[in-house]
TIFIBA-742184 format. One record per residue (C-alpha): x, y, z. Coordinates in pm, 1 decimal. Layout:
BEGIN
R         X         Y         Z
R         X         Y         Z
...
This chain:
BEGIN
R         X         Y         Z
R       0.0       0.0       0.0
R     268.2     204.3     104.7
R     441.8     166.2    -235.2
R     143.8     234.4    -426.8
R     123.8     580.9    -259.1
R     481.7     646.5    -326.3
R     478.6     539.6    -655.8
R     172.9     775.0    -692.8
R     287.9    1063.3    -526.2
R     620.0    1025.5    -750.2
R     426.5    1012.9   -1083.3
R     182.7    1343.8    -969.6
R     560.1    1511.0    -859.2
R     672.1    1415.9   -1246.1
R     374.8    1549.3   -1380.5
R     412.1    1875.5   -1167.8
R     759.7    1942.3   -1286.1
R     715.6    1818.7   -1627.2
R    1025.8    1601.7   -1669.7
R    1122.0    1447.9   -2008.6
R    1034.7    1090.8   -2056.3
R    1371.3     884.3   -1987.9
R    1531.7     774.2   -2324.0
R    1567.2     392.9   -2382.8
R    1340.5     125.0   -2345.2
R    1573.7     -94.6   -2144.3
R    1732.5     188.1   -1957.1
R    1347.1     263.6   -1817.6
R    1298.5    -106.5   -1751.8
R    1604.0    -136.1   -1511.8
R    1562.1     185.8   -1367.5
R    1203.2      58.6   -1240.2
R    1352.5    -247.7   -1104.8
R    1671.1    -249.5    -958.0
R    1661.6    -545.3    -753.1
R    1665.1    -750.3   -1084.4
R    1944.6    -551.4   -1213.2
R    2159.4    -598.2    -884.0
R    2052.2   -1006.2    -858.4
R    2179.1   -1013.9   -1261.7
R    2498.2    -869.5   -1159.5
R    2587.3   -1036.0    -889.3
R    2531.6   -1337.7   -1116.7
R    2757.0   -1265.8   -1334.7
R    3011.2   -1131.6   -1094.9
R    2994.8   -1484.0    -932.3
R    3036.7   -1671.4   -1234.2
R    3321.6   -1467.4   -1377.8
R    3535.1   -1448.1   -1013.7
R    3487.4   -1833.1    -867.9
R    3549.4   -2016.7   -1180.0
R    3916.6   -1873.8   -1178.1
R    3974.3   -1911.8    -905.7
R    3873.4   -2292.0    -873.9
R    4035.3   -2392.8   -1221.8
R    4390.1   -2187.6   -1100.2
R    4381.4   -2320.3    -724.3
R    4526.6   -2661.1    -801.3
R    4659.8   -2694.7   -1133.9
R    4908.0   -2556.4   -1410.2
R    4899.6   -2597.0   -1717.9
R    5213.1   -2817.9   -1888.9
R    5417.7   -2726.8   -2233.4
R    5171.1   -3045.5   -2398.8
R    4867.5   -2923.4   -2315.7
R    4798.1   -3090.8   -2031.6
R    4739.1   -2975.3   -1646.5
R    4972.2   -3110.0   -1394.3
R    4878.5   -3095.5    -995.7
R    5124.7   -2872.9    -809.6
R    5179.5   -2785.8    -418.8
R    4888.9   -2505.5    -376.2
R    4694.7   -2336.5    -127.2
R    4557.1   -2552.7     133.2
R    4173.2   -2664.9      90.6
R    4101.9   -2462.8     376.9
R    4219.3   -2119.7     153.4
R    4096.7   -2224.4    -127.0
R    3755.2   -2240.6      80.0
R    3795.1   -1909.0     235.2
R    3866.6   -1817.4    -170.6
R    3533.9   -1873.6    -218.2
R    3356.1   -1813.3      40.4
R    3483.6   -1431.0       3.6
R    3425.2   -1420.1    -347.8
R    3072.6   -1568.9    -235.1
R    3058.0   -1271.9      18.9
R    3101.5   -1010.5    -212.4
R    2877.2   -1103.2    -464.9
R    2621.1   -1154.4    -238.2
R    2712.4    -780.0     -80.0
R    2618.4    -663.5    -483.8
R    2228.8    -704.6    -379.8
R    2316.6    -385.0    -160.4
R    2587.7    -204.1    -349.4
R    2329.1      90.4    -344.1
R    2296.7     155.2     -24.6
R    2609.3      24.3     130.8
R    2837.8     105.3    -139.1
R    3141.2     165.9      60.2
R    3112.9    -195.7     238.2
R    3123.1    -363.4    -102.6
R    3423.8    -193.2    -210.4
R    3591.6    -272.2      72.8
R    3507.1    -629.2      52.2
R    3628.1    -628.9    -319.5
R    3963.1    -540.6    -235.5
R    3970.8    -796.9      38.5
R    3920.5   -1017.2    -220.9
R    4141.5    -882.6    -462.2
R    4398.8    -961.3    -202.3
R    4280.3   -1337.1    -162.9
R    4358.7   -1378.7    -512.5
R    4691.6   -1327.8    -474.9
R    4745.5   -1674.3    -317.8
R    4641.8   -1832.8    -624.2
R    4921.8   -2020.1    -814.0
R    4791.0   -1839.0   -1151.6
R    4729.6   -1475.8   -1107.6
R    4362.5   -1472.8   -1168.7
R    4101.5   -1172.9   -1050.6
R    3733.8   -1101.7   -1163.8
R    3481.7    -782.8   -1242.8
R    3457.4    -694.4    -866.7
R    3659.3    -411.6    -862.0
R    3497.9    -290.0   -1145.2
R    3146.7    -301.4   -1086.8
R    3213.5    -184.8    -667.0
R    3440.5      91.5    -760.9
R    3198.0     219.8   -1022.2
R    2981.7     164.2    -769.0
R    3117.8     413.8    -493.1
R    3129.4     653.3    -749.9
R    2764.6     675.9    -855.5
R    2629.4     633.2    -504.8
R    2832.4     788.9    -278.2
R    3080.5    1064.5    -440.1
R    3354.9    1129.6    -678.7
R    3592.5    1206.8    -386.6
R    3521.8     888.8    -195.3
R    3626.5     699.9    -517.3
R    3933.5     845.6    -604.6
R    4005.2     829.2    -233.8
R    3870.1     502.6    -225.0
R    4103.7     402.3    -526.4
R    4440.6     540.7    -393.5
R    4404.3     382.6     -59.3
R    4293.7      34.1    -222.0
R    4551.7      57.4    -455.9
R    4831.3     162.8    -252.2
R    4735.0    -132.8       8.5
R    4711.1    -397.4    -231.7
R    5087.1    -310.1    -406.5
R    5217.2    -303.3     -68.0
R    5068.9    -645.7      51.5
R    5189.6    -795.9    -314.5
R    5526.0    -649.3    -258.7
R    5571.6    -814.4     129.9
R    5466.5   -1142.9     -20.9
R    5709.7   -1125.7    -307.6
R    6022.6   -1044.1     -46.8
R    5856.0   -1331.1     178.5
R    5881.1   -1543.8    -111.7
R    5512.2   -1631.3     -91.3
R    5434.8   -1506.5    -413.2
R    5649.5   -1480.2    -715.1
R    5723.0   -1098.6    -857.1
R    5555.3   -1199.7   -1186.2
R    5222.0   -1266.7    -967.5
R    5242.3    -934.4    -793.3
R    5310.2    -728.6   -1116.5
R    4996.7    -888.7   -1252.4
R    4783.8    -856.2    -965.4
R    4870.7    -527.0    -876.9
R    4830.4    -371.4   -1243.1
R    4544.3    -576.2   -1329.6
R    4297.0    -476.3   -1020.8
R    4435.1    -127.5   -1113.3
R    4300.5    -141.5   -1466.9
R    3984.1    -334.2   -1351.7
R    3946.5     -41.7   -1068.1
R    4026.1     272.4   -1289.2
R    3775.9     173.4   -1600.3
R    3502.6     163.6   -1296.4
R    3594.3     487.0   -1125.5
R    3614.4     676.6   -1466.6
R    3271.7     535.6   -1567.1
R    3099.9     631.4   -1232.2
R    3231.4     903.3   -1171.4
R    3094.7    1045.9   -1510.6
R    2758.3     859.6   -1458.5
R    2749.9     935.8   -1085.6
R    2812.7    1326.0   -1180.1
R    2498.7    1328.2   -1463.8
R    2338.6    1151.4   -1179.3
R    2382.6    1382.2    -920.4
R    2387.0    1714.6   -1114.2
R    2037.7    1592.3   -1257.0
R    1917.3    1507.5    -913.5
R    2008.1    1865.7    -807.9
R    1783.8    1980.6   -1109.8
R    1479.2    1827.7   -1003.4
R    1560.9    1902.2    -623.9
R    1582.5    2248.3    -729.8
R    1230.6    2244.3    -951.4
R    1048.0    2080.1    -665.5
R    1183.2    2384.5    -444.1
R    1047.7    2637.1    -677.4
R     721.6    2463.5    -641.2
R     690.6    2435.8    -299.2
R     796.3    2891.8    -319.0
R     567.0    2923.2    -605.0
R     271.5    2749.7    -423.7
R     389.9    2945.3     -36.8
R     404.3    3264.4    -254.9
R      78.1    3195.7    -376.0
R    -101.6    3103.6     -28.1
R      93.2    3439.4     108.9
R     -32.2    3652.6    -232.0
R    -397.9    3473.2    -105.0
R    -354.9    3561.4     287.3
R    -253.0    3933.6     180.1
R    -516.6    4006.5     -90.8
R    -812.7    3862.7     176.7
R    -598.3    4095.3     452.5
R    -647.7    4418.6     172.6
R    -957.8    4347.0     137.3
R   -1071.1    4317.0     412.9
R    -896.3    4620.4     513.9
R   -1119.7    4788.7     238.2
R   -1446.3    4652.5     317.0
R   -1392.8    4735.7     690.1
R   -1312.7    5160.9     568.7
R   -1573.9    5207.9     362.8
R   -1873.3    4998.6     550.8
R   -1785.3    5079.2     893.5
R   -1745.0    5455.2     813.7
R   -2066.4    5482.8     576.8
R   -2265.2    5307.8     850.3
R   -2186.1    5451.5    1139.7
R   -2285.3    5787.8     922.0
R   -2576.8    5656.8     807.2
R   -2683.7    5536.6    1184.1
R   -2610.9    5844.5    1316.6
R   -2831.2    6003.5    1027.6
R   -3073.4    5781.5    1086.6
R   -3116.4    5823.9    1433.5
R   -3157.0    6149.3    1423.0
R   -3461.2    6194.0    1137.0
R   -3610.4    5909.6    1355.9
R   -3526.8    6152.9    1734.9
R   -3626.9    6516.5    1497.6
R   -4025.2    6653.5    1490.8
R   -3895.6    6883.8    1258.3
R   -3982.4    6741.9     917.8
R   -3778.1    6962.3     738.3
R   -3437.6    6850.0     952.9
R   -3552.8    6464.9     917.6
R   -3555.1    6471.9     527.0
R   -3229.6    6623.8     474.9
R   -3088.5    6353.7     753.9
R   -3246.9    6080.0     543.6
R   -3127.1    6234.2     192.8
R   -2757.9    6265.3     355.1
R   -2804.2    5912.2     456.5
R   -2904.5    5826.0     137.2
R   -2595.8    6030.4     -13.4
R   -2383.5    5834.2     214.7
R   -2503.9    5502.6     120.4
R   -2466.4    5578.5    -204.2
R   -2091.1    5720.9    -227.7
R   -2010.7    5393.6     -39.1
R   -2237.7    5139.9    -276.7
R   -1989.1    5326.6    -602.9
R   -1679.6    5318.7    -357.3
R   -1745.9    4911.2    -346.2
R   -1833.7    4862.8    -696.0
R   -1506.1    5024.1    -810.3
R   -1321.1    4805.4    -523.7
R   -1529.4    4510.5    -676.3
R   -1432.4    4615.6   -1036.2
R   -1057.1    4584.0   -1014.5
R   -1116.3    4238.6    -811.1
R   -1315.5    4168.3   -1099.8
R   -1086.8    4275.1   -1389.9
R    -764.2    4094.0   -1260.5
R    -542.5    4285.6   -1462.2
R    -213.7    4308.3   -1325.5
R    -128.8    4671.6   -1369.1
R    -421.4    4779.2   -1167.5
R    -336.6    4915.0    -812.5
R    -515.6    4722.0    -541.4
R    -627.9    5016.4    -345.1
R    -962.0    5222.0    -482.4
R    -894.5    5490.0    -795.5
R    -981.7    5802.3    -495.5
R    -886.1    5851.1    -159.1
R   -1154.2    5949.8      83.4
R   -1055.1    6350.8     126.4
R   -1059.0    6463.7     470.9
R   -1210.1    6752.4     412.7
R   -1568.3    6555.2     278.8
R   -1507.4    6340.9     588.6
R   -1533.8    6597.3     802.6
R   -1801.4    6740.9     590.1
R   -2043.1    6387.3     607.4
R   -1952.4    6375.7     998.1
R   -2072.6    6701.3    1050.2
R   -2381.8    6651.0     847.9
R   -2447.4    6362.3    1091.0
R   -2437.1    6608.3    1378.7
R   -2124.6    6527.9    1505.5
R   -1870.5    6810.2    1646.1
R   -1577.0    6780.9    1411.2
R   -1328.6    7066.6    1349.5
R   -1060.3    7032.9    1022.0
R    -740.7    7227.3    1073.8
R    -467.8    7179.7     837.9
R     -99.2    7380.7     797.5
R      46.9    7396.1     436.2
R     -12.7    7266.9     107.2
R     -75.4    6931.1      41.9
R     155.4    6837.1    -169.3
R     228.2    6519.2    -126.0
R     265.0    6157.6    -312.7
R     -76.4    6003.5    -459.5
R       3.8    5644.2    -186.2
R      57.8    5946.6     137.2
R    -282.7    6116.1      22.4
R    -460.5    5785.7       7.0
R    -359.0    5694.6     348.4
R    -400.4    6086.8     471.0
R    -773.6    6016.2     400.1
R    -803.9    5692.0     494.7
R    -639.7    5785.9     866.2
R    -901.7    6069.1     907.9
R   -1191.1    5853.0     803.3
R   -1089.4    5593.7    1071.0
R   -1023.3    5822.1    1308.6
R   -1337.3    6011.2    1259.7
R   -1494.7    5700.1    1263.5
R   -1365.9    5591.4    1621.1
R   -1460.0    5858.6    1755.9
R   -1834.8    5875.8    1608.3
R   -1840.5    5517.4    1753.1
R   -1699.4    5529.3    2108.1
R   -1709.6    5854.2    2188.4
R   -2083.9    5922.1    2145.2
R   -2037.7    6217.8    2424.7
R   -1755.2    6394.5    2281.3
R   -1810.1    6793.7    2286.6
R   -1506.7    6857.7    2050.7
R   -1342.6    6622.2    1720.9
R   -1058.3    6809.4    1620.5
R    -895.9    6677.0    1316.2
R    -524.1    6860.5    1265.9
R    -301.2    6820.9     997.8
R      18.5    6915.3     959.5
R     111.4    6932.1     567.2
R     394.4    7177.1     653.4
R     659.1    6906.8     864.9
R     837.2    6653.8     766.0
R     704.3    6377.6     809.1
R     370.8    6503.7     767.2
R     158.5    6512.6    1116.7
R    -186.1    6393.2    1124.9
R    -401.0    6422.1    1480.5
R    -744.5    6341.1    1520.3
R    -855.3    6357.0    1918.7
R   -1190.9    6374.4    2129.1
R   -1272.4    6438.9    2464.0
R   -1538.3    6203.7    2482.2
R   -1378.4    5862.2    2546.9
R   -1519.6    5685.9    2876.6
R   -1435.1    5359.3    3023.3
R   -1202.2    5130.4    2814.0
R   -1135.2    5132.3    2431.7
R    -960.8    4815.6    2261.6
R    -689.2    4910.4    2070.1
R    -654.1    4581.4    1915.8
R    -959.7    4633.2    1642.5
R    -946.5    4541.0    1260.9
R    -984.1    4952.9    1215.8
R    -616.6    5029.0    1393.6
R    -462.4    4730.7    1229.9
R    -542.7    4846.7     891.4
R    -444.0    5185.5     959.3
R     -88.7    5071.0    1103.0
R     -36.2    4835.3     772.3
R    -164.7    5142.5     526.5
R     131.3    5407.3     744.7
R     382.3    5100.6     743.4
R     342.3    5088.0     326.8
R     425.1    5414.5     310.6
R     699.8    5420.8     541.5
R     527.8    5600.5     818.7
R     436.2    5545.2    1192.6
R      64.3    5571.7    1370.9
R     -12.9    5527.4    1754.4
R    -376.5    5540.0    1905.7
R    -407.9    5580.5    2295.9
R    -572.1    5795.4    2594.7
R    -448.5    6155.3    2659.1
R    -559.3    6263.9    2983.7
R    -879.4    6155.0    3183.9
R   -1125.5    6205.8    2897.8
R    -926.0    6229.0    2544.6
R    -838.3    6016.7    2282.4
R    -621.2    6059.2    2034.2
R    -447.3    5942.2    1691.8
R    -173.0    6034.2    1548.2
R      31.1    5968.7    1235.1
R     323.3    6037.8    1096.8
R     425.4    5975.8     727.6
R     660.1    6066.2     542.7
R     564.5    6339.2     240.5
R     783.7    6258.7      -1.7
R     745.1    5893.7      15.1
R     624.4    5661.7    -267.6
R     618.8    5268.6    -219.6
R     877.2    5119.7    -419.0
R     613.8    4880.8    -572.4
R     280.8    4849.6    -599.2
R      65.4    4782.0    -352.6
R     -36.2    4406.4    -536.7
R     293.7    4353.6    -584.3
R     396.5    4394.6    -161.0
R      95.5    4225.5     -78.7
R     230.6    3957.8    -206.0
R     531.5    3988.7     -91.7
């Protein structure tokens, strides 16, 4: 079951990253099953290393052809012989995974096969040192290589000056392992190099689809963030207008007074039904050269203007010109509103709103306080935390708190020459 899912999960992570079908038909059939390859070459491996070395044990050849017996390795070494040869092969069935134990053992038995009264040898070296090279690196190969190497001519050479092997059987051992050992380092290590280097590739693609899909879950998180930011300015501040406007035509006798209440609640509702439908209409479009926040900025002059219309006391003071970037007036406006909006909300007793700004300093000063706060007010709403992300875009600070016994106030600061390096889609999703 477990093998099913992998295999599964493989072939969707194929299709993902759109690899190349693998050329060869029998290059695709071993590379799905590997155990058959490994039992094949340890097959052959055995057949090509013990035969050798049981024909050469006992016997020489004679000038007529024929094979005369001649004083050899015990039975008992030509039995340990084999049963290393036996060993290794058998270690084949994991030369992936324990490639460095097989190599090892090869040498061992390249070493055995210098008791043999006819230098003899097999493909062991070859196929383990080619091996180490795919599987486990280029530098543990050559490594692996110099160190076999150099311990094998140094055993040959002490059983030469023991006179336990003659020099001719050294030579021939030593070069012939070399030769078996070097063709199977130089073809691994080129294999084991594509091998790796295309293994990288892939390791690399399936890292740019794990960013791509986190950057788009983080583009997601920030566009529902923005817009909720939106909806939260315009229907929380058009609201609590149009309650307050309500309220009163409902409270008024004076007919007169209670229409113009309902037709600036009307008003109201209406700039914020457009505001929404243009919000709605560049959700709608998609396009990507379309700015995420709405085409005007909520002046805070007409904020004042629909506040005071609701019968609240609010008072607009403002120093200098504005001029200023298009991203510092849109969050100029969109400070006042909120703050205008607090205080409609939680300070229903207020006597003064004074809304000051400061177009004349660097960084521009905004300050919108009341004197009607009572009891506790959160400062933890979604109204404060969209105002600090809209000053934070543009490189500016805000901080909301009590002043006093009875005031409130909010202030920002923002920079006036500052313009975000990007567009606001694009450090959303950032």
């Amino acid at each position: 079951m477990s093998n099913q899912r992998s295999r599964s999960t493989s072939l969707q992570e194929e299709e993902e990253l759109r690899l190349p079908r693998p050329p060869g038909i029998i290059r695709r059939y071993w590379a799905r099953h590997p155990i058959l390859a490994d039992v094949i070459i340890a097959v052959i491996c055995l057949l090509l290393s013990i035969t050798p070395a049981s024909i050469s044990t006992n016997y020489r050849s004679t000038p007529g052809g024929g094979l005369t017996v001649v004083d050899g390795p015990p039975l008992v070494a030509n039995i340990i012989i084999g049963v290393l040869v036996l060993a290794t092969c058998v270690l084949l069935l994991r030369r992936r995974q324990w490639p460095v134990v097989v190599f090892v053992a090869a040498y061992v038995t390249a070493v055995a096969y210098l008791f043999l009264i006819e230098p003899a040898g097999g493909p062991l070296l070859l196929v383990t040192s080619y091996s180490i090279a795919v599987y486990r690196s280029t530098r543990a190969a050559w490594i692996g290589m110099a160190i076999g190497i150099g311990s094998l001519t140094v055993l040959s050479l002490l059983l030469h000056f023991t006179d336990t092997i003659t020099l001719q059987a050294a030579l021939n051992g030593i070069f012939g392992q070399l030769t078996l050992a070097l063709i199977g380092t130089l073809i691994g290590v080129n294999v084991g190099g594509r091998k790796r280097y295309i293994e990288a590739v892939i390791d690399r693609s399936r890292q740019l689809l794990v960013e791509r899909d986190q950057q788009a879950q983080l583009a997601a998180s920030a566009e529902r963030a923005r817009i909720a930011r939106e909806m939260h300015d315009i229907v929380s501040h058009s609201l609590t207008v149009i309650v307050a406007l309500s309220e009163g035509a409902a409270a008024t006798d004076d007919q007169g007074r209670a229409r113009d209440a309902s037709a600036a609640a009307a008003a109201t509702a209406r700039g914020a039904l457009t505001e929404m439908r243009s919000m709605l209409g560049v959700l709608r479009d998609g396009a990507g050269d379309i700015p995420l926040a709405p085409m005007q900025s909520a002046a805070p002059h007409a904020t004042v203007a629909t506040a005071q219309n609701a019968g609240y006391p609010v008072a607009l003071t403002t120093v200098g010109e504005p001029n200023i970037s298009a991203s510092v007036e849109f969050a100029v406006g969109r400070i006042v509103q909120e703050g205008i909006t607090n205080a409609m909300r939680h300070a229903r007793g207020a006597t003064r709103i004074a809304v000051h700004i400061d177009y004349a300093s660097d960084p521009i000063v905004i300050e919108i306080d009341n004197d009607g706060v009572t009891g506790e007010v959160g400062t933890t709403g979604f109204g404060l935390r969209g105002l600090s992300e809209r000053a934070a875009h543009v490189n500016g600070t805000i901080r909301s708190g009590p002043v006093g016994d009875r005031r409130w106030m909010l202030r920002a600061e923002l920079p006036a020459a500052s313009e975000s390096p990007i567009s606001d889609r694009a450090e959303d999703a950032q």
